[in-house]
N, C-alpha and C positions, 0 to 999 in steps of 0.2 A: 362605259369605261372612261370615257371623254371629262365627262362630269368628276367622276373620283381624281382622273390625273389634275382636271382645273382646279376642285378644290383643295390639295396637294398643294399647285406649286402657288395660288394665292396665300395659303396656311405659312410658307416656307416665305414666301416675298413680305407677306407681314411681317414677320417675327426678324428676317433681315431690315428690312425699314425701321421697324421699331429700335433695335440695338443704334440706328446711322444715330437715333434723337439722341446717345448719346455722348457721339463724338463733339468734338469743340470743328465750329464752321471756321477759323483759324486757318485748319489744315487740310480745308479741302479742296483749297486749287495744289496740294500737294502730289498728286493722284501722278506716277510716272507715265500715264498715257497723254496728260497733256504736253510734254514735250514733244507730241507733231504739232501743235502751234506754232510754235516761232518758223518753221517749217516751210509754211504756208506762209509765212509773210508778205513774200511776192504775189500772190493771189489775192484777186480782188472777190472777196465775201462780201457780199449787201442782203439786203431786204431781211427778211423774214426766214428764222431756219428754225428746223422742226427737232428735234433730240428728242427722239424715239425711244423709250425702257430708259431713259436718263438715270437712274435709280436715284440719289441724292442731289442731280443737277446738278453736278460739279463738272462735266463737259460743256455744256449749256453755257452755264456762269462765264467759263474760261472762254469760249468765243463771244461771249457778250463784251467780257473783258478787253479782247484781245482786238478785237475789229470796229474801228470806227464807224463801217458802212451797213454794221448790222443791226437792223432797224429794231425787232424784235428776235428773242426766242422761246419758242414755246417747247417745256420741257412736259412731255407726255410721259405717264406713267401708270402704271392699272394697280397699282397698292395704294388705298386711301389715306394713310399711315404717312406715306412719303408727299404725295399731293397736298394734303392740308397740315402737319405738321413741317417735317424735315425739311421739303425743297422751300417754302415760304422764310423759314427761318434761315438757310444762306442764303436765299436772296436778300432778306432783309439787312442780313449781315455785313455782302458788299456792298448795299445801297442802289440794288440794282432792279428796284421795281416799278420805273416807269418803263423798262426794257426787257426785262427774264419774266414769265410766268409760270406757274404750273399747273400743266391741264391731266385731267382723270380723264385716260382710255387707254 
């Protein structure tokens, strides 16, 4: 049973990831979640943070953006779709690839 729901909801995260290729990267620090950024300001963020299911990396992005102390982010994600297309292309879009990556898991 395990197997039919995994490959479900990979079936379902493809074809979402697929559609993100065709948003414009533009408007994807637009996303109303990241206004708990500014939020946080007084908090001191460093090193290395992980963005777990990132789905498009536009969380990831926006603390990479947002925080001077933060070294890397590695945006995790288990749709190949999103990993090698979509997150590389907003990253490349801010200019933010000696700092954001996208890793497959």
């Amino acid at each position: 049973m395990s197997e039919i729901l995994n490959n479900t909801d990979k079936a379902l995260h493809d074809q979402i990831h697929a559609e993100m290729q065709a948003l414009n990267p533009q408007d994807l620090l637009n996303n109303p979640r990241l206004q708990l950024l500014p939020l946080l300001a007084g908090v001191r963020i460093h090193g290395v943070i992980a963005d777990v299911g990132c789905g498009s990396g536009y969380f990831g992005i926006g603390v990479a953006k947002s925080f001077k102390g933060v070294e890397r982010v590695d945006c995790i994600e288990a749709s190949r779709i999103a990993v090698e297309k979509v997150i590389p292309r907003n990253i490349s879009f801010f200019d933010l690839s000696s700092k954001v990556r996208a890793v497959f898991g």
